[in-house]
RODOMAR-411529 format. One record per residue (C-alpha): x, y, z. Coordinates in steps of 0.05 Angstrom, whole numbers, plus 5000, padded with zeros to 4 digits. Each point is the difference from the previous one (the first is absolute). Last residue first. Layout:
BEGIN
XYZ;...
***
This chain:
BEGIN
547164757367;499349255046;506049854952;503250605012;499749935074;502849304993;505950214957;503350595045;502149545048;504149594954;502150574954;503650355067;502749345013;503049974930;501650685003;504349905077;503649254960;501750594938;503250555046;503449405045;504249764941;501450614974;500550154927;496250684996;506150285042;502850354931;492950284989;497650135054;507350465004;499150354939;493350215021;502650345055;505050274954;494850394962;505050464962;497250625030;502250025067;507749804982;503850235064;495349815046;497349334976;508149904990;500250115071;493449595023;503149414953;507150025040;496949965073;495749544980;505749554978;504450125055;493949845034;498649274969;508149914998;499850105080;494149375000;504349544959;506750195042;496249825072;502950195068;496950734986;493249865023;502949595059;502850835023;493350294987;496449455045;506050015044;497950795014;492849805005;500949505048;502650345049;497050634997;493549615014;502649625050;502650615038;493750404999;497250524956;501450655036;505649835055;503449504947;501350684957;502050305050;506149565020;502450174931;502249474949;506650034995;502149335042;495149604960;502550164935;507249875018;498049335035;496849854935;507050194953;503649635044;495549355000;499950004917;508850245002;500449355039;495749614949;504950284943;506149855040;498149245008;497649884928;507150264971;498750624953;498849944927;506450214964;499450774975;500649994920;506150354976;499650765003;501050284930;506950435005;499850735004;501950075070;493849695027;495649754932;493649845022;499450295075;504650554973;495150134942;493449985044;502750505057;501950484947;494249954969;495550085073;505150625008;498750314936;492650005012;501550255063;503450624966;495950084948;493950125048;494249345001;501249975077;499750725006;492950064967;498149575044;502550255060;496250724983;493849624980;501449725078;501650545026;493350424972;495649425025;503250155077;498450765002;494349925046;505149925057;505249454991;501349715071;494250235036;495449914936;503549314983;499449715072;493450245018;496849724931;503949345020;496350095060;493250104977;501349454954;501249415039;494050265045;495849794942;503049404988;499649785074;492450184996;499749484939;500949525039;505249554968;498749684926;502550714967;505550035045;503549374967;506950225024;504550104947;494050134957;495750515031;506750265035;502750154931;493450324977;499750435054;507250234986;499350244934;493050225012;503150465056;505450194953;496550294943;494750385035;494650104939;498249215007;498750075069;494550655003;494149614984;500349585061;501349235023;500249754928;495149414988;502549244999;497849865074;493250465009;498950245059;491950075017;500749345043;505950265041;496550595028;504850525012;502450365064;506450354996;505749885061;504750454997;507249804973;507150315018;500849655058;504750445052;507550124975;505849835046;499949335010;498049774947;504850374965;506249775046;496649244986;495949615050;499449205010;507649944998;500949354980;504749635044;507149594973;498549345028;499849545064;493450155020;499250515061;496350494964;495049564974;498649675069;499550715030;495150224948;495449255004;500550105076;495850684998;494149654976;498449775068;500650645036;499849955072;501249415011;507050074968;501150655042;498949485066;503849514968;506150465005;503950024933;499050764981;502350175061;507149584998;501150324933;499850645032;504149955054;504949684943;499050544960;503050495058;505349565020;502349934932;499550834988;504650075060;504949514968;499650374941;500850725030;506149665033;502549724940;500150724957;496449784938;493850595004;505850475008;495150504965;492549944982;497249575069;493049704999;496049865064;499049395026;493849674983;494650125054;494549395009;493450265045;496950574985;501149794925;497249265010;493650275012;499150164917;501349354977;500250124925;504250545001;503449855065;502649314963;502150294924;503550675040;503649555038;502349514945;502650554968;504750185057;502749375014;501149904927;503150705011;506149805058;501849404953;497549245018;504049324994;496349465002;502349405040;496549335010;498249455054;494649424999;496049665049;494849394980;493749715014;498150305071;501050684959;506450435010;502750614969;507250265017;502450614963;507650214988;499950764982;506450214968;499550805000;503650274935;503350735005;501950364934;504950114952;498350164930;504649874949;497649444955;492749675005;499849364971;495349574951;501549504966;507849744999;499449685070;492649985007;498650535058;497249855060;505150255043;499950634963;507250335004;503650615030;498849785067;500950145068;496849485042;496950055076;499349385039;495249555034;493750354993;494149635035;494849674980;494349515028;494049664966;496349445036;494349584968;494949665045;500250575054;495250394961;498650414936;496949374959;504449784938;496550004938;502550704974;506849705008;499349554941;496750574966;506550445010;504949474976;503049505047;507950015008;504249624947;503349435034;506649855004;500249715069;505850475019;495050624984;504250674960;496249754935;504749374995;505449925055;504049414959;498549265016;499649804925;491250175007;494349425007;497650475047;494950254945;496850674989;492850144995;495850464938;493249875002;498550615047;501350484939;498550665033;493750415019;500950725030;502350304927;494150495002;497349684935;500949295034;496350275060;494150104952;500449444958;498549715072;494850435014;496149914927;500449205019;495350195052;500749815086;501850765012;493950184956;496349665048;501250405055;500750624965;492650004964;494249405011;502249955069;497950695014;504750265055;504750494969;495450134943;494350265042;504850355038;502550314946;492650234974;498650265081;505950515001;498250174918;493250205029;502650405062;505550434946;494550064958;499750815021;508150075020;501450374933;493950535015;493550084963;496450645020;493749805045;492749904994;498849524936;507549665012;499149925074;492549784992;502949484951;505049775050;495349865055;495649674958;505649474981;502550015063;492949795025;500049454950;506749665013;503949684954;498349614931;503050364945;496450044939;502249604931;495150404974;497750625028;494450244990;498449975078;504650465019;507349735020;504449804951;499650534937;495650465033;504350115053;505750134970;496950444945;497350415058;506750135032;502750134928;494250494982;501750325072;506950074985;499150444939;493650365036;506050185052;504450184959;494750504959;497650285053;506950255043;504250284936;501050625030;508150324990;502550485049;506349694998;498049645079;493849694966;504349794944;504549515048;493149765033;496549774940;506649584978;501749675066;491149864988;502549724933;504949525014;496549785075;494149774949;504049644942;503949605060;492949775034;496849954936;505549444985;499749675061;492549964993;500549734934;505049455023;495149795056;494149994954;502749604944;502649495055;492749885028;497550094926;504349424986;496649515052;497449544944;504349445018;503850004927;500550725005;502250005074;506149564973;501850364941;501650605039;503349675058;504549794945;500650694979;501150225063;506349585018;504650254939;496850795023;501850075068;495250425045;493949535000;504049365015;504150415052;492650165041;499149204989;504849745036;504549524961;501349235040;505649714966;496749234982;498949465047;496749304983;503649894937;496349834937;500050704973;508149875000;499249394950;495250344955;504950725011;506849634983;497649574941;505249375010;502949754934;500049145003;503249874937;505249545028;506350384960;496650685017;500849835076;507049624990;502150644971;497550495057;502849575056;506449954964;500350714982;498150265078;505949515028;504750334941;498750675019;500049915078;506449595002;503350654954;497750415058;502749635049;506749974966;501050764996;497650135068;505949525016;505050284952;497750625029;501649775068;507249764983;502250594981;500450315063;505649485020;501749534955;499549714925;501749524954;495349984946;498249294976;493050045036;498350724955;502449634934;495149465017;495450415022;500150434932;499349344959;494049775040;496950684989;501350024920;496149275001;494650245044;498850654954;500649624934;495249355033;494950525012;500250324944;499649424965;494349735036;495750564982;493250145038;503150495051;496450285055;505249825062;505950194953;496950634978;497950025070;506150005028;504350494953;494350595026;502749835065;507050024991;499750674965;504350164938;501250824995;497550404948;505650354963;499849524939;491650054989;501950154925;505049464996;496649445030;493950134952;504850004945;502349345019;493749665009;498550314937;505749704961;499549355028;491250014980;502850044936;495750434949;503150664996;506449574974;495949634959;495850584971;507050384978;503049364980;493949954949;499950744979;506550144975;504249464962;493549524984;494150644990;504950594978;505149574964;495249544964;495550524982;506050534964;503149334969;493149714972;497050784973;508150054953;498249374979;493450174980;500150624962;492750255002;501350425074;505850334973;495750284937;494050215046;503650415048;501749615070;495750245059;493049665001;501749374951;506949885050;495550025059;496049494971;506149574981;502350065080;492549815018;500849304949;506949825019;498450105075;493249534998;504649584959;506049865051;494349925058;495749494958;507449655000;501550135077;493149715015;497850195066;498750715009;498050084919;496149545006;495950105061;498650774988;493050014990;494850484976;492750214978;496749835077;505350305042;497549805062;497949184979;506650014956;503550205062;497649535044;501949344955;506750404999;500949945070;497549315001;505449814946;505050295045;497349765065;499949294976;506150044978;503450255062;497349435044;500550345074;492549805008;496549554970;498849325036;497650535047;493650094968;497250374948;497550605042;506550205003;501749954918;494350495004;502950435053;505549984968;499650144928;494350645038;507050275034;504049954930;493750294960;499950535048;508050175000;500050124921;493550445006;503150515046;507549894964;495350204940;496450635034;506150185027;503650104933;494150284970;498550505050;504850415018;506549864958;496249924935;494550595015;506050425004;503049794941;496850464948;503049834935;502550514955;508249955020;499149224994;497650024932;506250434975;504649555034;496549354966;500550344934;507350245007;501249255030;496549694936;505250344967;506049995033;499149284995;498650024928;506350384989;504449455027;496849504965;501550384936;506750085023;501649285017;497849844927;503950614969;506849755027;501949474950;506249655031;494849294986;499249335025;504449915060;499850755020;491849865004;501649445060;502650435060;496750614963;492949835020;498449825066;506450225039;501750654959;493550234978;496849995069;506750285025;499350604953;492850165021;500449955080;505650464986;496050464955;495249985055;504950215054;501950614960;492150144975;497750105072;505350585031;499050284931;493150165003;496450064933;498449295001;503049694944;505750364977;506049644978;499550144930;505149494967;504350224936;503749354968;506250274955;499049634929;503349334984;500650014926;497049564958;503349454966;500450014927;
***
């Protein structure tokens, strides 16, 4: 007799919080539906099967709810997490340095880096290897068949666990339905692009940070996808038919497309002939450099540390040491006489034991460079020497008391060949200006082979020289430079804006057209830039703040808050900047300051200026005093105090910058500094309060309700409007490299004008496109989708050994067993002498 159906009874709790179990259950039934019941129905009506399956999901998700509410996941989200992303980004930077020091023939091979990159992390980890399962998709399939059937041991009961078919469906529809799309979605270096893009949405493109990606890139596809999508927008921008006003931002338009496409050619047939150009070898070989006075040097913390590294490898540190010290004791001592004096008028007598505080510093001063223990010692003048020690045994220490010493020690730096002068002919000052982003690409030149179209704004259609051309050219009546303003321009659009790029919408403001003339006995060429009221503005401050005379001498109009577009005001204002360009050109002011001509020449260049100083800059003075610290007793892999691992998000963000940036092979007195500010920056921002937030974020980011919101997210992305999401066709080749140069201009345009001010402009550079190359790789993004994955179920399942687990499963690599084979190999001849 047939059995009768009976009424199927499903608990739908899984969680204990409703707003979670409701999207799970969906998750659940469409599981069921598309994997399983689209070809069951065929074979059987018999519902028990699909039940059973059904209750061993709920299940093994009671268990793995249950687990989750006992785990700690603090130390997850804080440390682990970054720790791993830490480690992930040093083995990518050491993969290429190494496959750098193999030779060019090398480099931009994307195999090569892979395996190398693996090669390193076998040599790191020591007792794993992901290789495998990153680039075999079968080892892949069974790493996930065999982790999913583990999970399956730890939450299913015993008796579901031993019947085997039931085991296969639940592990092939959690690892090949679930997990493996999951990982290659995470995985494609599209889909990050994109979701970088995305996140960073309301930051503006900028023209100039869209330049040097082009200028700096390595790929010839993105190259040829930008040029090709620029030729296709000037053709649709020459077949417009236009008049009037128009007519001029169809030209600006046009020009600016030239640029793009001049700049990709030149760039491609560079990369196509293998001959790359290192910017700083071939700019320390010209015979002028941006002169840097010294007394900036010691102020500005990019150019000290290089200054730094120089008098150590001359042997004049303790010159340098001693200077800095001073200025320090000088700062401590005015601090705490203010102090002394404001509890003198409470009433309050602390007199004898300030000043035996600052005496013991005084003392420790000089004993540590100038008394004859002293080692490195200073070498300045004996009688000020003596005269200083009879001041400190005789008198109260005051701030001013090595002020004579310090005086002499500059000097001796100033004019000693074997300090600033030479330093200014070192490889160190070049690397340097390149930090300070006052050296430019002077390999890049423009043709006049052009289609007889104004190209660049110049009719030859040439690109203008770079800053390090200029830097070669003598201040005198052998090269010519003369501007004027020819017009005033309202404008609501960038004139150097890629059409389609980057624009800026809905502001009006006034443009000045400035057509420059510059003539050598070799040639004569003619440009316009186009110049607001505040580039004008910025570029004063940059000029009288490193030329200090000039600001008795040059007056920038004043600024205006209301009716600041009336046309007379704006014709005055011409006038006005005019005056003042026409002052700033004499030969006389040229003379005068040598250096100043590379400012002028960069602000005059036919493209959208840099502003050297942001609002904050502006505003705020330098957050960082200089600390003395003897490089030699640092040491490079050791925390920087006691104190950082207990302050969650200043170790968080020191060890970013160590590996974003490579801080940990820089001086080491940068690093230092580095985290005095970031501690300024979290206690001013946060108080002491901050490790509290972030337990209390935490715990909020693990709350049912985001919990619920990360399924929900997950079951529309899978199965939008309840139907399984068909499989997302690969992305044309051109779009994908456009979305690669996007999402690196977007980078580059958030990152903070600060943040160049501390470590230098090269170095922030390179470190963000380091990160971003990092993710241009799918076999590399599996490796930390993987790590992230094993460090969670690590977490989750503490006492089931996973790590283990994992040696285990990754036992097979190729590049585990080639690193114990070498291991054996050098092992064997010491335990054969044994």
């Amino acid at each position: 007799m047939k059995r009768e159906a009976r009424p199927i009874k499903i608990d739908r709790r899984l969680t204990g919080a409703n707003i979670i179990d409701e999207p799970l259950q969906q998750v659940i039934q469409f599981s069921l539906r598309d994997y399983v019941q689209y070809w069951y129905y065929t074979l059987s009506d018999d519902e028990s099967f699909l039940l059973e399956i059904r209750q061993a999901l709920q299940y093994a998700l009671v268990q793995f709810s249950a687990r989750s509410k006992e785990t700690d996941w603090q130390p997850y989200f804080t440390t682990r997490l970054v720790d791993d992303f830490g480690t992930h980004l040093r083995v990518f930077r050491k993969a290429q340095q190494r496959i750098a020091e193999k030779g060019d023939q090398m480099k931009g091979q994307a195999e090569e880096l892979v395996d190398t990159f693996f090669e390193v992390e076998v040599e790191m980890e020591k007792e794993v290897c992901r290789d495998l399962v990153c680039t075999s998709p079968k080892d892949e399939e069974g790493f996930l068949r065999d982790l999913c059937e583990v999970l399956l041991y730890i939450l299913l009961p015993p008796g579901d666990f031993q019947n085997k078919i039931m085991r296969y469906f639940v592990r092939e529809i959690l690892s090949r339905g679930i997990l493996l799309p999951l990982i290659n979605q995470l995985s494609d270096p599209d889909y990050i692009n994109q979701y970088v893009i995305w996140m960073i949405r309301d930051s503006n493109c900028n023209y100039e940070a869209f330049m040097n990606i082009i200028k700096l890139s390595d790929n010839i596809g993105e190259l040829e996808a930008v040029k090709d999508k620029a030729s296709e927008e000037l053709q649709y921008l020459r077949s417009l038919d236009t008049a009037g006003d128009d007519i001029n931002t169809i030209k600006n338009q046009i020009n600016s497309l030239l640029y793009v496409i001049k700049v990709c050619d030149s760039r491609i047939q560079r990369l196509q002939s293998g001959k790359e150009i290192d910017t700083v070898k071939l700019a320390a070989n010209f015979g002028k450099l941006c002169t840097v006075p010294l007394d900036h040097i010691l102020v500005d913390n990019v150019a000290l540390q290089f200054f730094m590294d120089y008098m150590q490898q001359t042997g004049g540190q303790a010159h340098l040491f001693f200077w800095m010290t001073v200025e320090g004791y000088r700062v401590t001592a005015q601090q705490q006489l203010e102090v002394l004096q404001s509890r003198q008028k409470d009433g309050k007598h602390q007199t004898n034991q300030t000043k035996g505080l600052l005496r013991a510093a005084a003392f420790g001063v000089y004993e540590q460079y100038l008394s004859e223990k002293a080692s490195p010692r200073v070498n300045i003048d004996d009688n000020l020497v003596a005269k200083l020690a009879e001041t400190l045994n005789h008198e109260d220490p005051t701030p001013e008391i090595f002020d004579d010493i310090q005086r002499k020690v500059y000097e001796l730096m100033l004019r000693d060949e074997r300090f600033y002068p030479s330093f200014k002919q070192n490889v160190l000052y070049v690397r340097m200006l390149a930090e300070l982003d006052m050296l430019k690409d002077p390999s890049f030149r423009g043709s006049d082979d052009g289609d007889g179209e104004s190209f660049n704004g110049s009719p030859t259609g040439s690109i203008n020289l770079s800053l390090d051309d200029l830097s070669n050219v003598p201040p005198d009546e052998t090269v010519q430079l003369h501007a004027y303003i020819s017009d005033t321009v309202y404008a609501d659009y960038d004139p150097y804006a890629v059409a389609g790029v980057c624009n800026d919408h809905g502001k009006t403001y006034a443009l000045y057209a400035i057509t420059v003339h510059r003539r050598n006995p070799n040639s004569e060429e003619t440009w316009k830039t186009y110049r607001r009221y505040s580039d004008f503005h910025d570029f004063h401050m940059r000029i009288t703040e490193q030329f200090e005379n000039l600001a008795n001498i040059l007056k920038l109009p004043g600024k205006k808050t209301f009716n600041n577009m009336d046309r007379e005001f704006l014709e005055k204002r011409k006038k006005d900047l005019n005056a003042y360009l026409q002052l700033l050109l004499n030969p006389e002011m040229m003379k005068a300051s040598p250096a100043l001509a590379h400012y002028v020449y960069d602000f005059l260049e036919n493209k959208a200026y840099s502003k050297g100083k942001g609002d904050f800059a502006r505003k705020v003075p330098p957050l960082i005093q200089k600390t003395y610290s003897d490089p030699d007793h640092c040491r490079v892999a050791a925390p920087i105090d006691d104190n950082v691992d207990d302050n969650i998000p200043l170790r968080v963000m020191l060890l970013l910058m160590d590996e974003v940036f490579d801080l940990k092979e820089r001086n080491q007195w940068l690093r230092r500094n580095i985290k005095n500010l970031l501690q300024q920056l979290i206690r001013a921002t946060y108080g002491d309060t901050i490790n509290r937030k972030i337990v209390d974020h935490v715990d909020w980011m693990t709350s049912p309700e985001q919990v619920a919101d990360a399924v929900k997210r997950f079951r529309d992305a899978f199965w939008p409007n309840g139907i399984l999401a068909e499989t997302v066709p690969r992305r044309d080749k051109a779009i994908r490299m456009r979305t690669r140069v996007a999402g690196k201009t977007k980078l580059l345009e958030v990152m903070p004008d600060e943040l160049k001010h501390i470590i230098g402009a090269e170095t922030t550079r390179k470190g963000i496109l380091r990160v971003f190359e990092m993710f241009q790789h799918t076999q590399l993004n599996k490796r930390m989708v993987y790590v992230f994955l094993e460090r969670f179920l690590e977490t989750l399942f503490p006492q089931n050994k996973f790590h283990e687990l994992f040696n285990k499963l990754h036992s097979r690599s190729k590049q585990m067993q080639r690193y114990k084979q070498r291991l054996h190999s050098t092992q064997a001849p010491s335990l054969q002498k044994r």
